[in-house]
N, C-alpha and C positions, 0 to 999 in steps of 0.2 A: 538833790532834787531832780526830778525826770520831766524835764522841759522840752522833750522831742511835741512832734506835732501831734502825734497819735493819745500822747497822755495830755497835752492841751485841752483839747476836743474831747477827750473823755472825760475831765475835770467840771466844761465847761454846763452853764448854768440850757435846758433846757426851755425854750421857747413857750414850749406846747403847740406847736405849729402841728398840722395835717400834713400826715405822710403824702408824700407826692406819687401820683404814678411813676412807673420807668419808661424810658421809648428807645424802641428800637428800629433803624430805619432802614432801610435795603431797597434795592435796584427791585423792579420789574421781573427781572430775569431770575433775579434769588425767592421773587416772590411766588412764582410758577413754581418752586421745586418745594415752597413752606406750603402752600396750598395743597399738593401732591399727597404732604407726610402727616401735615398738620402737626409740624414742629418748626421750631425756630432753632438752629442747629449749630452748635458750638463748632466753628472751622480753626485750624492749626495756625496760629499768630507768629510773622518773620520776628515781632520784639522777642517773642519769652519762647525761642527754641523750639515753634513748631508746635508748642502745646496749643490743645483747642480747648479755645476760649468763646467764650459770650460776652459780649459787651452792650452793656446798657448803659442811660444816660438816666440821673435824676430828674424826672420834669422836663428835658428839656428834647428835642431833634436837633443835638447836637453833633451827629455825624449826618458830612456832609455826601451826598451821596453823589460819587463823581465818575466819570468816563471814564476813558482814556482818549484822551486829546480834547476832553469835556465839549465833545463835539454837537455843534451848534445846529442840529438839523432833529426831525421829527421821527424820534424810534421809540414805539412803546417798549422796549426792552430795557430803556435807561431811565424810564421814570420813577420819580422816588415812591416809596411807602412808609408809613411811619405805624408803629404798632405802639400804643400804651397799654399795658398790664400793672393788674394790682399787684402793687409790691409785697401785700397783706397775706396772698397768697405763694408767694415766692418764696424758697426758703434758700439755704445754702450758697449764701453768699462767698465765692472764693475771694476775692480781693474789695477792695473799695478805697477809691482816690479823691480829692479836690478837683481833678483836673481832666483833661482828655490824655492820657499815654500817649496817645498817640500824637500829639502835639508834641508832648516833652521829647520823646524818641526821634521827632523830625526837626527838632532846635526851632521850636516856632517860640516857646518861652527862655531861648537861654541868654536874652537880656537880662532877667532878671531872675531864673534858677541854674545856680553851679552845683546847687548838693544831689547830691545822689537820689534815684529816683523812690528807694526805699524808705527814706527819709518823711515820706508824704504820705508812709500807706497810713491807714485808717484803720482801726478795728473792726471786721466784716459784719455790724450790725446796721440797718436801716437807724436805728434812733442816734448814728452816729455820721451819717448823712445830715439828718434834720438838726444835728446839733451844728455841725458847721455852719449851714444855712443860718441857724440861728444867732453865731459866734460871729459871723460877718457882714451876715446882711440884715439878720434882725426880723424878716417877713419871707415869705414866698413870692412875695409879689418884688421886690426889690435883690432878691436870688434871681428869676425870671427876666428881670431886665439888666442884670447887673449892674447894680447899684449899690456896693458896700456900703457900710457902717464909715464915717467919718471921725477923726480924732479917736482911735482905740489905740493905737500905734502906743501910747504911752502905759498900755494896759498889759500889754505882752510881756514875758519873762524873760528880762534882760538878756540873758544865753539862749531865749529862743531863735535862732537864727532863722529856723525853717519856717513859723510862724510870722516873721518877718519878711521875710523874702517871697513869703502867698502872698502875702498884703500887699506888695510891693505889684508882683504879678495881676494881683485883682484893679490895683488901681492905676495902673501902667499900660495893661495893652486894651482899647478901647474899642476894637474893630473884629473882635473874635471870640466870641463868648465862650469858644470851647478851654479856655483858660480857667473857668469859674463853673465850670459844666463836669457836677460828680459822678462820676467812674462807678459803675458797679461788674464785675467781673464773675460768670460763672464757668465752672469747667464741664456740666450740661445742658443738655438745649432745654427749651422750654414746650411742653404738650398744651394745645391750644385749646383748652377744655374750653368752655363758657365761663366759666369762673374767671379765668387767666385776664383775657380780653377786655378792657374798659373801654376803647375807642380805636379805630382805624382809618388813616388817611391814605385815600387811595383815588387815583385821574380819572376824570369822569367820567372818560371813555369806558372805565372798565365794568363800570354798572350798567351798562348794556350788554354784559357777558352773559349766558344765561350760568354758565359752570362757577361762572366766581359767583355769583350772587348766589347761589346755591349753597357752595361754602360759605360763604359771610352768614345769609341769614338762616340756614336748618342746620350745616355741622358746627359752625362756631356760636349760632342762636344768639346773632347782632339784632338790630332793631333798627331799621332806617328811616328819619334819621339821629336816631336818639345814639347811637353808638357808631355810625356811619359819617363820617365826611368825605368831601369829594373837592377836587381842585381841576380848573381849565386847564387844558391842555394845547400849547403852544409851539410852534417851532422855536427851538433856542437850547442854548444849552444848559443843562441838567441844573447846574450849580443856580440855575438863575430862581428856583422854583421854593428855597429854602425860606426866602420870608414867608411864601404863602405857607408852607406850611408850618413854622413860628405862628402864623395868626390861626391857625386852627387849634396847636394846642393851645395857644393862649387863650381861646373861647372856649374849649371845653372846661378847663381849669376854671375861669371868673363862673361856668355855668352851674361848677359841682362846689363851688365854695371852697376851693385850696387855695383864693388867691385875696 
């Protein structure tokens, strides 16, 4: 019997849950150079040897988008941006995880994962995303806040080890969502046609640009503010600005009926 996690999750019974957008988040500074190409651009990752990668998040802005020295003063260069795209139109999916890598690579989880990180990969379909969501939390809405499923523990395949030891992580670290925040992995960037695009969080300041609002509304043909959010803009540091925009996509999500 093949009780890895990967064949779990592919056994498992689907939801029928609505695919969720992906987000992808970047500094101010990255965001100048994706405006320029109108691409979001696979860069060489220190985990996996330099390969360039894309990294996305299911549903959520789970990378946080941070300094260096997450320094507490007022530079539009460090402010974050958060892109959601249809997953529908996405294809080639290289990897997909449970988790954030990048977390597991920095021992933020290794209270409770010792197994190897291959151990966790997932089969590169989106309906196999939605099924874990399904397999643990049961809704998008309770994926979204993390909130697993309660007493499944006894449902899992005794030699599941690795199925165990998610669970264990999902209902263990309380203060980090990037624990429970699914991984999608490409090895190209993404062209920001109109199609791509389902929403953009972006600092208020910047809609007084005339050049970005240009991009936003004729090259990428956003709509503001039907596909446009915007967030205040404060002195502090970077790291402080993530719940606001946590409550952005969580209102566009309740507004499109994913949640």
């Amino acid at each position: 019997m093949d009780d890895s996690f990967k064949n779990v999750i592919a056994g498992a019974a689907s939801a029928g849950l609505k695919y969720l957008p992906v987000c992808h988040s970047c500094s101010a500074k990255a965001f100048k150079a994706i405006l320029a190409t109108s691409i979001v651009d696979a860069t060489p990752c220190k985990f996996n040897n330099f390969e360039k990668l894309l990294y996305l998040f299911y549903g959520k802005p789970s990378y946080r988008v941070n300094t260096e020295g997450n320094r507490p003063y007022y530079y539009t260069a460090d402010f974050p941006i958060v892109f959601l795209f249809d997953i529908d139109v996405l294809t080639d999916i290289h990897k997909l995880y449970p988790f954030d890598t990048g977390g597991y690579h920095n021992n933020v989880y290794k209270e409770f994962l010792d197994n190897p990180l291959h151990h966790f990969e997932l089969n590169p379909q989106i309906s196999q995303a939605e099924k874990t969501v399904s397999y643990f939390f049961g809704s998008n809405k309770n994926y979204l806040y993390t909130i697993p499923k309660e007493n499944i523990a006894s449902s899992f395949p005794k030699l599941g080890f690795d199925i165990q030891a998610y669970y264990n992580l999902l209902q263990g670290i309380k203060d980090d969502d990037r624990s429970c925040s699914i991984e999608l992995q490409f090895q190209t960037g993404i062209k920001l046609l109109p199609s791509v695009i389902k929403y953009i969080i972006v600092p208020e300041v910047f809609l007084d640009d005339d050049y970005i609002l240009e991009k936003l509304l004729n090259d990428f043909e956003l709509d503001r503010p039907k596909n446009i959010a915007d967030y205040p803009c404060y002195r502090g540091a970077t790291l402080e600005y993530h719940g606001i925009l946590f409550d952005r996509v969580n209102k566009f999500l309740k507004q499109h009926d994913y949640l």
